[in-house]
MARBA-3410 file (N, C-alpha, C, O; in Angstrom, 1 decimal):
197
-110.3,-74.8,50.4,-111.7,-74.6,50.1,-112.1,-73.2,50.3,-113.2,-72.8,50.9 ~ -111.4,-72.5,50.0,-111.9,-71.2,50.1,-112.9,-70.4,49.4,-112.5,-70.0,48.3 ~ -114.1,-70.1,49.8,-115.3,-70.1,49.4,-114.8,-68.5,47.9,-113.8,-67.8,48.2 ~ -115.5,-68.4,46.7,-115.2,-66.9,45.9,-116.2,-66.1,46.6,-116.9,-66.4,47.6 ~ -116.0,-65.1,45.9,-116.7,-64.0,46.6,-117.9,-64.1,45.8,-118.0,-64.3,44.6
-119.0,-64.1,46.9,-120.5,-64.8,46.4,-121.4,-63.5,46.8,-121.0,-62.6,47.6 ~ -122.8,-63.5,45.9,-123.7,-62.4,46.6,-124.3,-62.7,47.5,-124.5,-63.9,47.9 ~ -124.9,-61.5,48.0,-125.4,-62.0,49.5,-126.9,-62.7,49.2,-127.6,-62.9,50.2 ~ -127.2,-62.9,48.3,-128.7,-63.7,48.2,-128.2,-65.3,48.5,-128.8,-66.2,49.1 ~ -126.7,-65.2,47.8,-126.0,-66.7,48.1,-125.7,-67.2,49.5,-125.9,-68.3,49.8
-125.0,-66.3,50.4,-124.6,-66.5,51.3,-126.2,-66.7,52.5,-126.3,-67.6,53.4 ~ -127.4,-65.6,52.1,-128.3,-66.1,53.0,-128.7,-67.4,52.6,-128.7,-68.2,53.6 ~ -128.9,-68.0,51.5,-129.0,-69.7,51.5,-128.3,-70.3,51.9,-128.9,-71.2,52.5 ~ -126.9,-70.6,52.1,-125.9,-70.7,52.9,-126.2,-71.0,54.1,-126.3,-72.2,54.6 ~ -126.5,-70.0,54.7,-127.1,-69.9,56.0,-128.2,-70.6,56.8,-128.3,-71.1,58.0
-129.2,-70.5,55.7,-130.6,-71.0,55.6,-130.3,-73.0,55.4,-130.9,-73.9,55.9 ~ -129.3,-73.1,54.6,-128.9,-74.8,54.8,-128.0,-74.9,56.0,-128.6,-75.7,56.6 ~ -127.3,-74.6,56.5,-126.4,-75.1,57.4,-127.6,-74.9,58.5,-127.6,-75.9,59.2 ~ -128.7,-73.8,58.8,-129.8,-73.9,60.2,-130.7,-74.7,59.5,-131.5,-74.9,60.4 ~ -131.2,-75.2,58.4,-131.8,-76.1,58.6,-131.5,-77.9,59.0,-132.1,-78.8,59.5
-130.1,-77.6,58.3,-129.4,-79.0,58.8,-129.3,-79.1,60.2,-129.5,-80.1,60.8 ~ -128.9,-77.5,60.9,-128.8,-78.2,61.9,-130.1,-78.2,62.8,-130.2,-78.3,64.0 ~ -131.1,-78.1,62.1,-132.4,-78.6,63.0,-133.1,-79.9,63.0,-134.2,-80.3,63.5 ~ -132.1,-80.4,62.1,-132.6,-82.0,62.2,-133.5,-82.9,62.9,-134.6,-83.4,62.6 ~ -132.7,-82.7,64.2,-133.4,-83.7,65.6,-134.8,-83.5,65.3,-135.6,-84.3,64.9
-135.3,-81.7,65.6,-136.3,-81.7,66.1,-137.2,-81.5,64.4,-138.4,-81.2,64.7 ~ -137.1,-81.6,63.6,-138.0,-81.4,62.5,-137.8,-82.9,61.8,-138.9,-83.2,61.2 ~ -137.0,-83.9,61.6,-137.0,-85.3,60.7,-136.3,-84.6,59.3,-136.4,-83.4,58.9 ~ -135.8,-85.4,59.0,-134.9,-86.1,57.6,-136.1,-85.7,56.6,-135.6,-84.9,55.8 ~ -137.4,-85.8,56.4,-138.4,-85.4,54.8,-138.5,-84.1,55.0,-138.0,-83.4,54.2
-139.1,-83.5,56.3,-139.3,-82.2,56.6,-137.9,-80.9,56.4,-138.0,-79.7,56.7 ~ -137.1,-81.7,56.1,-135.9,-80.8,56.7,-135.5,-81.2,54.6,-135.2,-80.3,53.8 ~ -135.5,-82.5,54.2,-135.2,-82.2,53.2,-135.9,-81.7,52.1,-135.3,-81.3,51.2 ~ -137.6,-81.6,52.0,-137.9,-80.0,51.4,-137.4,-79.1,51.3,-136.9,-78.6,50.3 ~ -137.3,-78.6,52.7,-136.8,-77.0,53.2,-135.2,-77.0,52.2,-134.9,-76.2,51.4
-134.5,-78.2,52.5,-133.5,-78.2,51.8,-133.7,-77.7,50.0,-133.2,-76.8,49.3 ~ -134.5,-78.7,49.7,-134.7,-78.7,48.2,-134.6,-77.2,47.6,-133.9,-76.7,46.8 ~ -135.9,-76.6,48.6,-136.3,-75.6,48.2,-135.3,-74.7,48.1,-135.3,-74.1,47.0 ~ -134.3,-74.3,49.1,-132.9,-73.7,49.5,-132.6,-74.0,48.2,-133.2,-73.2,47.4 ~ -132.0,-74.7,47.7,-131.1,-75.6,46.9,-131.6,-75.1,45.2,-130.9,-74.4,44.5
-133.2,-75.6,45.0,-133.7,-75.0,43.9,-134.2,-73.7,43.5,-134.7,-73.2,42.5 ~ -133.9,-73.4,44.5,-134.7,-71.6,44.8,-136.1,-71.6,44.7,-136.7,-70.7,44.3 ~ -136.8,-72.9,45.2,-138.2,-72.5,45.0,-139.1,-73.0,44.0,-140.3,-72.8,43.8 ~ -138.3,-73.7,43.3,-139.3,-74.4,42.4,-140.0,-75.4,42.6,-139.3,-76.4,42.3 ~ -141.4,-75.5,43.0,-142.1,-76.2,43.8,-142.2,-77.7,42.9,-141.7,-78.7,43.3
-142.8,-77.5,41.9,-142.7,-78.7,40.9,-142.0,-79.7,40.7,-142.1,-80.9,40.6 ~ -140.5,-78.4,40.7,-139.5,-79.4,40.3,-138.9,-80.2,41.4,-138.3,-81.3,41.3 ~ -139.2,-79.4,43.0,-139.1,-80.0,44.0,-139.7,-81.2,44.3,-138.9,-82.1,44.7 ~ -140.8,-81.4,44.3,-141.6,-82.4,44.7,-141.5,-83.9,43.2,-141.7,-85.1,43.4 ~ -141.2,-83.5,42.2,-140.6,-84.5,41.2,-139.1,-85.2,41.7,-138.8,-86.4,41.7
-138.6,-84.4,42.0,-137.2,-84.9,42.7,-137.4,-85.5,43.9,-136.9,-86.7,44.0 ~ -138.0,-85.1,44.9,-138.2,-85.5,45.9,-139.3,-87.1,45.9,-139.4,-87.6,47.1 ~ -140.0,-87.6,45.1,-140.5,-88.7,45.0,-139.9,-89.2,44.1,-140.4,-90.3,44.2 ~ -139.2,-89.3,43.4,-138.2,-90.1,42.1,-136.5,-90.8,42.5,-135.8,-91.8,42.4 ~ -136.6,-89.2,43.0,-135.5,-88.7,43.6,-134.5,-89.8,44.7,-133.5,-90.4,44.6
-135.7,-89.6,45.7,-135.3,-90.7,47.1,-135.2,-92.0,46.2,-134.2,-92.3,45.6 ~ -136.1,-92.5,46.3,-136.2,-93.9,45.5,-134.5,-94.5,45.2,-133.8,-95.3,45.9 ~ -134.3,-93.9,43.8,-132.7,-94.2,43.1,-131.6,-93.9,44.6,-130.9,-94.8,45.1 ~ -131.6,-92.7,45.1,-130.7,-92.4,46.0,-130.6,-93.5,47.2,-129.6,-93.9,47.6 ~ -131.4,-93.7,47.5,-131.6,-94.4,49.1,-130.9,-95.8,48.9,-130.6,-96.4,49.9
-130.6,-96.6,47.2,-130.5,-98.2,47.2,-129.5,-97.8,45.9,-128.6,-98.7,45.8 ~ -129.2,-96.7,44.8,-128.3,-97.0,43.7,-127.2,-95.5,43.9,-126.0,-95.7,44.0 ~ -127.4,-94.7,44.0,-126.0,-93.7,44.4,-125.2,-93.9,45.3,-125.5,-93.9,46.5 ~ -124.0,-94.1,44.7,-122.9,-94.0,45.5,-122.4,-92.4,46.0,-122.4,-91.3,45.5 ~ -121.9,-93.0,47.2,-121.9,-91.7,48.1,-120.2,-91.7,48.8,-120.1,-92.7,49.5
-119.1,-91.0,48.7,-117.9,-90.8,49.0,-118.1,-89.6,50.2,-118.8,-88.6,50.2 ~ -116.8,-90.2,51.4,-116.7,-89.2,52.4,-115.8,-89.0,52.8,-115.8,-89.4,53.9 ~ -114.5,-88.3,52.4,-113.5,-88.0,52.8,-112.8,-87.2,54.3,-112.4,-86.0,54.3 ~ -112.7,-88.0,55.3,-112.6,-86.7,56.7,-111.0,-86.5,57.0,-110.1,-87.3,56.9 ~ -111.0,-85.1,57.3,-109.9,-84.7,57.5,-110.5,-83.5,58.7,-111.6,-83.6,59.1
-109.4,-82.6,59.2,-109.6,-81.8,60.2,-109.7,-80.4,59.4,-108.7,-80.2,58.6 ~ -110.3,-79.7,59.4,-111.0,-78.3,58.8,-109.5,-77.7,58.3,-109.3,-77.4,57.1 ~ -108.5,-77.6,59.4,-107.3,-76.6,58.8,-106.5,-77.7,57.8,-105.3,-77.6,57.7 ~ -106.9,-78.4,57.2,-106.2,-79.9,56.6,-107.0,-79.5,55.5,-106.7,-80.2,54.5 ~ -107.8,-78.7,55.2,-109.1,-78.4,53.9,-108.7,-77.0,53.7,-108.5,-76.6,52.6
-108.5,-76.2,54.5,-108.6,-74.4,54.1,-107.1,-73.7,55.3,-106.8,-73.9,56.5 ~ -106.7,-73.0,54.6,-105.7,-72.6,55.1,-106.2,-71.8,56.6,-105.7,-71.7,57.7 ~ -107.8,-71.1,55.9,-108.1,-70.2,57.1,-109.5,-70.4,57.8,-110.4,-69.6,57.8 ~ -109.6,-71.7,58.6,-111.3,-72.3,58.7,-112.0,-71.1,59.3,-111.4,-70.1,59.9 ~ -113.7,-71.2,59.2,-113.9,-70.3,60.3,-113.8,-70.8,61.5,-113.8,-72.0,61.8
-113.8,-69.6,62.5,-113.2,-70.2,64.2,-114.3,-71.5,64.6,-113.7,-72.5,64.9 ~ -115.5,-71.5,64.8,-116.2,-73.0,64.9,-115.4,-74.6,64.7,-115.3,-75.5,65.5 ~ -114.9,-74.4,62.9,-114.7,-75.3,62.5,-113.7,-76.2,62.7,-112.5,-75.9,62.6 ~ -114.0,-77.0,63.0,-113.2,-78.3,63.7,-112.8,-79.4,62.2,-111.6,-79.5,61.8 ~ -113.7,-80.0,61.8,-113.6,-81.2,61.1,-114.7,-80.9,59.8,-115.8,-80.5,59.6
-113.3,-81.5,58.8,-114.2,-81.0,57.1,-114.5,-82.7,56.7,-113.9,-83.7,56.9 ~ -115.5,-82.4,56.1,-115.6,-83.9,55.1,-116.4,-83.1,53.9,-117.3,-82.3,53.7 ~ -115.1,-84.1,52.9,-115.6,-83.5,51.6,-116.2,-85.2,51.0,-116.0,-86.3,51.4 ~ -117.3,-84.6,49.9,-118.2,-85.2,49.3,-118.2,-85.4,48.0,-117.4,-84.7,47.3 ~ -118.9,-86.4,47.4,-119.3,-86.6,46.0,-119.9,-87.8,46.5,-119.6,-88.7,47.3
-121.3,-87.4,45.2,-122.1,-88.7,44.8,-122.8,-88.7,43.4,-123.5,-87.7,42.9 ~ -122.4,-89.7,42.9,-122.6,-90.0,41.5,-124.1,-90.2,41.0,-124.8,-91.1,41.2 ~ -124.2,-89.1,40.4,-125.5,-88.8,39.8,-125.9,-88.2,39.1,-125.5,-87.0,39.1 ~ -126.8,-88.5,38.1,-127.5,-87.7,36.8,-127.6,-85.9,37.5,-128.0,-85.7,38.7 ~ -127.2,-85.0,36.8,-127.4,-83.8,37.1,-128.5,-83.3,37.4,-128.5,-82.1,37.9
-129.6,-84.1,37.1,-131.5,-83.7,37.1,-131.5,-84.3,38.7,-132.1,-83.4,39.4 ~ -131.1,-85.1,39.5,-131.0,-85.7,41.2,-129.7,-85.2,42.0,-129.4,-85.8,43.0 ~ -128.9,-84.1,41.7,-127.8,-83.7,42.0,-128.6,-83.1,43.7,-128.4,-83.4,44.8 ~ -129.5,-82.0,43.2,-129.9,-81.6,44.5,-130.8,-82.4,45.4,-130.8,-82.2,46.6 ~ -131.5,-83.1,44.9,-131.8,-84.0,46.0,-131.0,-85.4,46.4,-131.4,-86.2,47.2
-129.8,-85.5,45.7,-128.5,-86.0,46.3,-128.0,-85.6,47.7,-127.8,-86.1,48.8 ~ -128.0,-84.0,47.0,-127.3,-83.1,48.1,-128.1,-82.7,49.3,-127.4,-82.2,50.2 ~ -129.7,-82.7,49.4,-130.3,-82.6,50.8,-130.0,-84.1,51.1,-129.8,-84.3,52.3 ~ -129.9,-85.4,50.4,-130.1,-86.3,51.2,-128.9,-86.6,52.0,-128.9,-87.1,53.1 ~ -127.8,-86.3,51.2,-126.3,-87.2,51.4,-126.2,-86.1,53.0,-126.0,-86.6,54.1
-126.3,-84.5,52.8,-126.4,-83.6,54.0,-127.1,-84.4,55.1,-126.3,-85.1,55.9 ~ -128.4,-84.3,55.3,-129.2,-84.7,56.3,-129.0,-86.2,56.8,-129.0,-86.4,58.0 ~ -128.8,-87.1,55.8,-129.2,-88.7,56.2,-126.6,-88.1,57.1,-126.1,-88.1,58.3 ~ -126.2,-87.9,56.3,-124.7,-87.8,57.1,-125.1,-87.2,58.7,-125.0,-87.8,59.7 ~ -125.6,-86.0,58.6,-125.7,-85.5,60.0,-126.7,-85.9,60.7,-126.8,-85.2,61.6
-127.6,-86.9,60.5,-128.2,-87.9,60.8,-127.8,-89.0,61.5,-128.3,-89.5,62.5 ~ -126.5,-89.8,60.7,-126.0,-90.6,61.0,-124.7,-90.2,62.3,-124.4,-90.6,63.4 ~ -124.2,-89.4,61.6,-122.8,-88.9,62.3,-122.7,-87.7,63.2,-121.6,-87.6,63.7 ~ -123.6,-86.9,63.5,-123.5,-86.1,64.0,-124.7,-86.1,65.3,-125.8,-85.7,65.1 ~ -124.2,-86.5,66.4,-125.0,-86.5,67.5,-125.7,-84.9,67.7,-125.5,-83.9,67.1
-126.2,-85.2,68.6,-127.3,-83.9,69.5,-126.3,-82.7,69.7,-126.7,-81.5,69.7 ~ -124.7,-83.1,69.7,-123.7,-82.0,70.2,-123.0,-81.8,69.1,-121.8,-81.3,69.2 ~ -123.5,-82.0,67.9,-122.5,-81.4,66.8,-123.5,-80.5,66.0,-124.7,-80.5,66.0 ~ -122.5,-79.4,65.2,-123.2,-78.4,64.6,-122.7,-78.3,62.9,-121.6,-77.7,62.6 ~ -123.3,-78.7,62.2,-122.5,-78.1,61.3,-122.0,-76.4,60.8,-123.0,-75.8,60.6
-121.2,-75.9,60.7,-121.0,-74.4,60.4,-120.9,-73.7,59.4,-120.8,-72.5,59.4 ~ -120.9,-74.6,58.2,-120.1,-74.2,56.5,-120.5,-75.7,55.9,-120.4,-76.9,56.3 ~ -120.9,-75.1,54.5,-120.7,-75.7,52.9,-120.8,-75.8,52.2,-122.0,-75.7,51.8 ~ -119.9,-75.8,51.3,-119.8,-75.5,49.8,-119.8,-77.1,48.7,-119.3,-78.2,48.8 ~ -120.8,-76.4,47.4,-121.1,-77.9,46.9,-120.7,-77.3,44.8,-120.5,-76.2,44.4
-120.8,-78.6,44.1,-120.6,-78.0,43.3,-121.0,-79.0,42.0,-120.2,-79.6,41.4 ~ -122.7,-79.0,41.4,-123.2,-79.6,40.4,-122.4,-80.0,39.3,-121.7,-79.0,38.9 ~ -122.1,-81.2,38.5,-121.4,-81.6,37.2,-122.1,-82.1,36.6,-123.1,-82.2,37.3 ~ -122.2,-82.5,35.9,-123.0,-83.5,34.6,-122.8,-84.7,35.3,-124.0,-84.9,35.7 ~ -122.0,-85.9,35.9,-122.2,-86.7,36.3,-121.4,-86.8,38.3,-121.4,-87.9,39.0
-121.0,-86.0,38.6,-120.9,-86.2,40.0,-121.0,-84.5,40.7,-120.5,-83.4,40.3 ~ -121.9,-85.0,42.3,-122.1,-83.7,43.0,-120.8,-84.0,44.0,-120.7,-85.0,44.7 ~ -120.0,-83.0,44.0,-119.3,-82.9,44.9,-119.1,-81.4,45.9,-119.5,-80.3,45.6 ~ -118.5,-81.7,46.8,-118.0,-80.2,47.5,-117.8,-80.7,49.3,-118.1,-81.9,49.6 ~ -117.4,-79.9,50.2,-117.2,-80.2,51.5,-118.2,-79.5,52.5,-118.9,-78.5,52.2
-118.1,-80.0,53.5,-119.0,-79.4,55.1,-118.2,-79.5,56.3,-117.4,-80.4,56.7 ~ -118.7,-78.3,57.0,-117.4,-78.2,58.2,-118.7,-78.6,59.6,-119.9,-78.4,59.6 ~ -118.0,-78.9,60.2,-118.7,-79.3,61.7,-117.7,-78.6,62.8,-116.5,-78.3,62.5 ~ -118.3,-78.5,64.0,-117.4,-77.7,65.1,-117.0,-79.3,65.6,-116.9,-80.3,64.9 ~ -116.8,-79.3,67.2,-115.9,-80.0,67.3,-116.9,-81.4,67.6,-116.5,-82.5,67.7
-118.0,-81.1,67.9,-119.0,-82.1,68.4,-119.1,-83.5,67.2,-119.7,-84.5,67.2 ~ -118.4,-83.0,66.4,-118.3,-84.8,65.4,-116.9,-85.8,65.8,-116.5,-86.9,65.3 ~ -116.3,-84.8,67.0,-115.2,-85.5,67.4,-115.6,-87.2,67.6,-115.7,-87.6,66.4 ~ -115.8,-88.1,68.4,-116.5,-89.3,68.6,-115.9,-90.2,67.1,-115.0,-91.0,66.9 ~ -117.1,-89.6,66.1,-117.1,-90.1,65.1,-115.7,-90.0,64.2,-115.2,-90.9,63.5
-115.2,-88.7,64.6,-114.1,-88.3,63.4,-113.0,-89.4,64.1,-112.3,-89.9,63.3 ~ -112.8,-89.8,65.2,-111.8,-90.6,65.5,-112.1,-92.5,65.4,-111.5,-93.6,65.4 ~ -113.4,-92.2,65.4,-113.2,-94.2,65.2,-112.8,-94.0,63.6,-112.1,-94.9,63.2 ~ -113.0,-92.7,62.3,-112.7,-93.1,61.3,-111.5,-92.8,61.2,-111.1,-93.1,60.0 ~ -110.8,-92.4,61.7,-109.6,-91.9,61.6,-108.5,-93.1,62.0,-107.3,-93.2,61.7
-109.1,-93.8,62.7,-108.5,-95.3,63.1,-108.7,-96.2,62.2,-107.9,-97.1,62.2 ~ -109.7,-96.2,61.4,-109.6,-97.1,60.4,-110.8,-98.0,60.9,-110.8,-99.2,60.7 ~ -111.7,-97.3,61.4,-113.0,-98.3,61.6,-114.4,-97.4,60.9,-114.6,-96.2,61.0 ~ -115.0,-98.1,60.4,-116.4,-97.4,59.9,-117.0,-97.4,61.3,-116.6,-98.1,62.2 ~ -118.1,-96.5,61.5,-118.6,-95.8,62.8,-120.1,-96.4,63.0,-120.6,-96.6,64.1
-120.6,-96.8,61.5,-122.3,-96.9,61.6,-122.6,-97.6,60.3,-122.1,-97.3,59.2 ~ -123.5,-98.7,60.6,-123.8,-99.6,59.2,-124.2,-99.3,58.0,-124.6,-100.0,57.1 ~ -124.2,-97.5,58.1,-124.3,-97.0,56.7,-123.0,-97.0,55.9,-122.8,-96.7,54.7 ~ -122.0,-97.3,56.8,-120.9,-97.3,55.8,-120.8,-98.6,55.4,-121.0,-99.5,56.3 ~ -120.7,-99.1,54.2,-120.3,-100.7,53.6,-118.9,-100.4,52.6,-118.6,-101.1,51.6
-118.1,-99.3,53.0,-116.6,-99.9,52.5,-115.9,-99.1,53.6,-116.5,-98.7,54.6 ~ -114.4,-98.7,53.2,-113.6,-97.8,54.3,-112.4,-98.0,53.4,-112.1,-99.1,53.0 ~ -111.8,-96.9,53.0,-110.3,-97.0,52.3,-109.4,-96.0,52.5,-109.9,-94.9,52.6 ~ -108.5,-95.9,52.5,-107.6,-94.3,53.0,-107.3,-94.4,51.2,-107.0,-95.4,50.5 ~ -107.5,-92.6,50.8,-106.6,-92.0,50.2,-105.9,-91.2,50.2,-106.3,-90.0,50.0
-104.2,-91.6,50.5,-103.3,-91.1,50.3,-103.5,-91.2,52.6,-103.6,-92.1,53.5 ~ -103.5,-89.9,52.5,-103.6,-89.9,54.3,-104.8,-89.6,55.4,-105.0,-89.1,56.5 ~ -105.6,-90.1,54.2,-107.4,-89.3,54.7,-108.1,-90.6,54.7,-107.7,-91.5,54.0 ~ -108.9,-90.8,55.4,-110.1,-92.3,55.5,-110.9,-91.5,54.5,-111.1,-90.3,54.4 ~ -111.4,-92.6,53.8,-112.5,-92.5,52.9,-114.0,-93.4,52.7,-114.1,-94.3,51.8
-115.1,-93.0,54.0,-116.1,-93.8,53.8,-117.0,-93.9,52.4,-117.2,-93.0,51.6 ~ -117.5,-95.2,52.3,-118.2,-95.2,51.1,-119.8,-95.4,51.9,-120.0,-95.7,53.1 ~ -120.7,-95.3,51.0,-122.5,-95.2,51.0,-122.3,-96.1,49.4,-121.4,-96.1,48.6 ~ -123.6,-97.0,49.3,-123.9,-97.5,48.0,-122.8,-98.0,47.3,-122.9,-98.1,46.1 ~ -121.7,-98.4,47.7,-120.9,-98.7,46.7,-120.4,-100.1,46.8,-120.1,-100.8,45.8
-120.3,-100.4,48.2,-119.8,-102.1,48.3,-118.6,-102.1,48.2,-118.0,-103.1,48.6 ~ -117.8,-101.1,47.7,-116.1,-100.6,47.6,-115.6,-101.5,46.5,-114.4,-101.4,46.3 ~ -116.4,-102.6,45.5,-116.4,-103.6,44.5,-116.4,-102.6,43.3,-117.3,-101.8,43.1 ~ -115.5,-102.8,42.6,-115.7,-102.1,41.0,-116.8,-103.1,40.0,-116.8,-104.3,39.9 ~ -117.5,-102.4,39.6,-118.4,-103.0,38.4,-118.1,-102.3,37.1,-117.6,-101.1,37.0
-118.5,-103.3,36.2,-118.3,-102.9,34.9,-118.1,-101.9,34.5,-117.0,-101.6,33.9 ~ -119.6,-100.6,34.9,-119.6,-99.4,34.7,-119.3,-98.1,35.7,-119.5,-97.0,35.3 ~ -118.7,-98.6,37.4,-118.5,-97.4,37.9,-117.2,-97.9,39.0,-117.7,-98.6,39.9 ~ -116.4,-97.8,39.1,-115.6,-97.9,39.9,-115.6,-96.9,40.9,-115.2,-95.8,40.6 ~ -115.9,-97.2,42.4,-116.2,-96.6,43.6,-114.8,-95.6,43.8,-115.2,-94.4,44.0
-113.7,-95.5,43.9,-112.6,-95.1,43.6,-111.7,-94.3,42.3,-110.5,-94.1,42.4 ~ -112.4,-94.1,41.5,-111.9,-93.6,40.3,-112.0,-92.2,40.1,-111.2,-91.6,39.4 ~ -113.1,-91.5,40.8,-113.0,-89.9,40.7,-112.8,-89.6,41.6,-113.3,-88.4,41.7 ~ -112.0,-90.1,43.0,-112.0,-89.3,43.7,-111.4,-88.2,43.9,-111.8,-87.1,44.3 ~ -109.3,-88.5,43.1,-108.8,-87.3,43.2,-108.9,-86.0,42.3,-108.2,-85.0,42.5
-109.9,-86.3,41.0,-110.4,-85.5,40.4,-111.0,-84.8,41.3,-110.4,-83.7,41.3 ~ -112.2,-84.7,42.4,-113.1,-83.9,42.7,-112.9,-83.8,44.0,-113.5,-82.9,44.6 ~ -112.0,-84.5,44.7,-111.4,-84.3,46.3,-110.4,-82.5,45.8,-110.4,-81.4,46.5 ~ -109.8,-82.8,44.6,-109.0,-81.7,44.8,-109.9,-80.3,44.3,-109.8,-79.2,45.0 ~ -110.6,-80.4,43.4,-111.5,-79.6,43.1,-111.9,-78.9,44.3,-111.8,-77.6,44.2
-112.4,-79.5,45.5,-112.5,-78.8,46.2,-112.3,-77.9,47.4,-113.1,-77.2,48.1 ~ -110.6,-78.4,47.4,-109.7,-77.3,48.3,-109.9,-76.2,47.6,-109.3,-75.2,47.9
END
């Protein structure tokens, strides 16, 4: 996952998401995912607040959400020194809810998984016509969590499936781990898992 060489207007948003995520505790999940939006859209207020009431709604009960954990040097040959533990992402979604996919799947994960002692340090994401994917690094404070999943137990009742692919646990969000007609929970993963080494 080695980030290209980006401009520095990119990397201060960068920045500006990883410290707003990690101020979670003390600001809430809505307040933190504006700030996100805004990051994310660069500011387009309109389109923020359309996403953000429409937005939640579909995400919270119909997107499926994939979490693949592995250990940071298992993702990038060269983590930064923080980074302990990568989980890479995708959730299936119209490209018009990709970013407020992406503040929610961010904040409600380090919400759920990331106690008072974890930090996230890095992440890289990457919009498609029908799935948001990309990864996030945590230092070592997601340890706890990274090992009941690594054992093959879901951690928190936001997960409703659990599957290894290949040699990685794979939590699901919204999916029920059941294929339906039109989306099989399992079908894109190593399309977009690999995309983002």
């Amino acid at each position: 996952m080695d980030l290209p060489s980006v401009s520095p207007s990119f990397r201060l948003r960068q920045l500006a998401f990883v410290t707003c995520v990690n101020s979670l505790g003390c600001h809430g999940i809505l307040a933190c995912m504006e700030s996100l939006l805004s990051i994310i859209a660069e500011g387009q207020n309109s389109f923020i607040q359309t996403l953000l009431h429409e937005g939640l709604r579909r995400l919270t009960a119909f997107t499926p959400f994939t979490f693949l954990w592995m250990k940071a040097d298992q993702l990038m040959d060269e983590p930064p020194r923080q980074a302990v533990y990568a989980v890479q992402f995708t959730a299936v979604a119209d490209r018009a809810f990709q970013p407020v996919a992406l503040a929610y799947l961010v904040l409600r994960f380090n919400e759920v998984y990331a106690d008072a002692t974890a930090e996230m340090v890095g992440i890289t994401y990457r919009f498609t016509d029908g799935v948001l994917y990309g990864a996030f690094l945590y230092d070592d404070g997601l340890e706890w969590y990274y090992d009941c999943v690594i054992r093959g137990r879901t951690a928190t009742t936001m997960d409703d499936d659990f599957r290894w692919h290949g040699d990685y646990p794979v939590v699901f969000w919204n999916c029920g781990g059941t294929p339906t007609p039109t989306f099989d929970p399992h079908d894109h993963l190593e399309t977009f898992f690999v995309k983002t080494r």
